[in-house]
N, C-alpha and C positions, 0 to 999 in steps of 0.2 A: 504494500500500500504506500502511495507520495507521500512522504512527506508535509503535513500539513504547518506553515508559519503559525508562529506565536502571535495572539491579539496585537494587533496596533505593530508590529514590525510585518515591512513589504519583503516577499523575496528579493534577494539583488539582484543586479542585469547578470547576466549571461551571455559569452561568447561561445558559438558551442561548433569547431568547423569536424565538416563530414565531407571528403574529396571537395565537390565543387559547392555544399549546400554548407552554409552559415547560420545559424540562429544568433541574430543582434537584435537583445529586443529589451529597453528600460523598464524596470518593474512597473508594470500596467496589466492589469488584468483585464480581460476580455471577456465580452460579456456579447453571447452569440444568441439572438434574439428570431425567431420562426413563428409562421403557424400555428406550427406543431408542435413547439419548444422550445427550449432554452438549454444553453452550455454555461460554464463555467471555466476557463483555464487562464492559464502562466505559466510562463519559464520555472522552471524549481530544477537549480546544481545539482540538488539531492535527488531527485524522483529518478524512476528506472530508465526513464524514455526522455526525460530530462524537461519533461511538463508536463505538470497536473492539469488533468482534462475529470470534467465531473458533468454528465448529464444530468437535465436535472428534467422531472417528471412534471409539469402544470398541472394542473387542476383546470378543468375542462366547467364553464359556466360562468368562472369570473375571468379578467381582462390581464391582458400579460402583463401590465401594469400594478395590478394587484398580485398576481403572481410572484412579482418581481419584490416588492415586499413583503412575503409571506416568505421571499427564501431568504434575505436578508436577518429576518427574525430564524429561520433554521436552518440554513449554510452555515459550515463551519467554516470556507474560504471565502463567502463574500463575508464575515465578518470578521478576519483576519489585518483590518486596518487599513485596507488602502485607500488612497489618495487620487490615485489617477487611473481609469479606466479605459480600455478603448469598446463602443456598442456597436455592433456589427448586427445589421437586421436584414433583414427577407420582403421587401414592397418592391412595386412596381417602379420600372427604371423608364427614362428618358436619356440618351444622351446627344450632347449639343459640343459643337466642336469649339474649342476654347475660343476661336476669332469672334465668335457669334454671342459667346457667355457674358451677363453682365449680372449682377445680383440683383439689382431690381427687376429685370425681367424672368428670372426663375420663377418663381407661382406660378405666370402667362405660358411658358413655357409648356411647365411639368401639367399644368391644372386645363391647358389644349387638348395634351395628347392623354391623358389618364382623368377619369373620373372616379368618386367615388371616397375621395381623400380630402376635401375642401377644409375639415377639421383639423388636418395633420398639418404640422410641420415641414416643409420642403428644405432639405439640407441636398447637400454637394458637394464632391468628392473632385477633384484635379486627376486626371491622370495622364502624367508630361507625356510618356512613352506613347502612349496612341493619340496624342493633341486634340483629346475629348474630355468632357467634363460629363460628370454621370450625376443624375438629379434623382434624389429617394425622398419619400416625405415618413415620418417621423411620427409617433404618435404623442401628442403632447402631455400626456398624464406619464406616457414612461420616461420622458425627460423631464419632468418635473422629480420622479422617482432619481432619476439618474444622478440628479444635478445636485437634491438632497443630499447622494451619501458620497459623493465625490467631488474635490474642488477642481479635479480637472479633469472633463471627459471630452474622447473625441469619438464621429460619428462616422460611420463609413455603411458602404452596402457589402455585404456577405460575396458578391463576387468580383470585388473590385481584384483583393490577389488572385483569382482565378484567372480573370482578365488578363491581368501582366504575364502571368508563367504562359499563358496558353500564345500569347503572343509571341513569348519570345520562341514556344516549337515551334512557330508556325514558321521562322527561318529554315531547320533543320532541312536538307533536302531539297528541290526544286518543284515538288509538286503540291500544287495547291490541296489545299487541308480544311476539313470542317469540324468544328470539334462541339462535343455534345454532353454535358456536366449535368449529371442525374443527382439531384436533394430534396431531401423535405416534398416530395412527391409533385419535385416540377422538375421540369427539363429544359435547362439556358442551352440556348444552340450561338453559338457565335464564329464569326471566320474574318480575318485578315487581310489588310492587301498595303505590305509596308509596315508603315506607322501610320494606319489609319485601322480604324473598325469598320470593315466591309459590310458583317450582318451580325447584329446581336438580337436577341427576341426569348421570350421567355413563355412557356406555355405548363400550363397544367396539368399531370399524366402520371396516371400509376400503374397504367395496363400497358404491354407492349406493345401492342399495335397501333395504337395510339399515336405511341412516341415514334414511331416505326413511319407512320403518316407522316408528321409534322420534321423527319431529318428529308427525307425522301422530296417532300415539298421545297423544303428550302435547297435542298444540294439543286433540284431541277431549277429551281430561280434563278439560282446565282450561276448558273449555265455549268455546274463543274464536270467532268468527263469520267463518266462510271468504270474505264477502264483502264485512267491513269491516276484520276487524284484520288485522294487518302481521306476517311470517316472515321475520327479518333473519339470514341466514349470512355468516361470516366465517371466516378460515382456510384452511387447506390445503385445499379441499373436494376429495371425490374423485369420479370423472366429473362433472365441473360441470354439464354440459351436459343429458347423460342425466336428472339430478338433480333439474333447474330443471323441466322438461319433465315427469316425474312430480308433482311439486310441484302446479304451477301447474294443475292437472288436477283441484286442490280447494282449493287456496287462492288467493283471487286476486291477493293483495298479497305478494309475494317479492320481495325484496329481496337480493343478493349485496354486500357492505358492502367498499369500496376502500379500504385503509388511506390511499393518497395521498391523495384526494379527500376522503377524515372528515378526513384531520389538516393540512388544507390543505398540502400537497406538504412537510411535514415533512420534514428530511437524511436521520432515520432510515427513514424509509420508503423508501429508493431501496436500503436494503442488500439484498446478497439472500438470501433464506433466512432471516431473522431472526421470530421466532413474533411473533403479535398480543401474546399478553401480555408480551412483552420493551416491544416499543411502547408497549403501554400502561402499562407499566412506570416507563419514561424519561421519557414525555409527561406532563403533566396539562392 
């Protein structure tokens, strides 16, 4: 079992190198916010994998909000003392290429193309590497929780590091690449061209055929060639097998992407239950 810190003392940072992957990350705890749930982790020197990861179970009828102080009263690592968090959440994205991004027009933006959020918060995330800026809205009773028990939180979308890592395979090689990150019973399909984001899009799916629809729709959109470029899935896929097997029946290059084997048998990667983008989170 990790290691759990003493009240009121934060773990300390961490340098942790593996071949080409680094763990550089100042004591901040992360707080990974879903649906369907909530996480809990940190860098810990001590722990086997060299970060405490804790799912944590909600209670289904009140509001992740409430949730989130309901663990605070019974987490033993959110109430370990800290001071600075980072909230990583799961809403609906917008992105707008940094030339075009201004803060006062974000609501206009995000509140265009996404309904159904006019209550929340719209926050925003930079990301230099693709020259796009990602807009998520925010529920304001969990920032108001947030902000309560931390004097410094910062806000990001759950696939902003998925976005960077997947960017940067998408050099590897010369054939164009679509890649397809299965969580929390949705399916982010996104693909590359450079340093821009060619297709990002996020869809709802916990049955294979489904998901099986919605990569197939987009590989034909984006015109890619079923007999040279490359369909890389990662994530919780749902019936794997069934999946592959429809797939491969029009694309000849499939790909199921192994967290152990990408990140050369990384600590983190032996935890279990821990999402890709927590991984690619921690890692660089």
């Amino acid at each position: 079992m990790a290691k759990i810190p003493k009240k009121n003392v934060p773990l300390q940072p961490r340098m942790e190198i593996n071949n080409s992957n680094i763990i550089t990350k100042k004591p901040r705890l992360t707080i990974r916010i879903t649906q369907g749930g909530m996480s809990f982790s940190a860098v810990d020197p001590q722990a086997e994998n060299q970060i405490v990861y804790e799912n944590y179970v909600t209670k289904s009828g009140i509001s992740q909000a409430a949730n989130l102080r309901e663990a605070f009263r019974s987490n033993d690592l959110l109430a370990s003392g800290w001071t600075r968090a980072l909230m990583m959440v799961d809403t609906p994205v917008v992105m707008i290429p940094v030339e075009m991004f201004t803060e006062e027009s974000k609501e206009t933006f995000y509140h265009h193309a996404i309904t159904g959020h006019e209550s929340d918060i719209i926050m925003h995330t930079v990301i230099p590497s693709l020259n796009v800026v990602a807009l998520f809205s925010f529920n304001k009773d969990l920032k108001t929780v947030a902000d309560d028990h931390f004097s410094d939180v910062k806000f990001t979308h759950v696939c902003v590091p998925v976005w960077n890592h997947l960017h940067r395979r998408s050099f590897t090689g010369v054939r164009q690449k679509l890649f397809g990150y299965f969580h929390d019973k949705q399916l982010e399909i996104c693909a590359f061209h450079q340093n821009r984001i060619k297709f990002q899009n996020s869809f709802s799916t916990s049955h294979a055929m489904d998901a099986v629809y919605f990569l197939l729709y987009v590989w034909k959109q984006l015109g890619l060639d079923q007999r040279r470029d490359e369909l890389h899935l990662t994530g919780t896929i749902p019936q794997k097998e069934k999946m592959l097997e429809e797939l491969k029946k029009y694309v000849k290059n499939v790909f199921v992407n192994n967290p152990t084997g990408e990140f050369n048998r990384a600590p983190i990667t032996q935890i279990k239950g821990i999402p890709y983008d927590l991984i690619t989170h921690y890692l660089k």
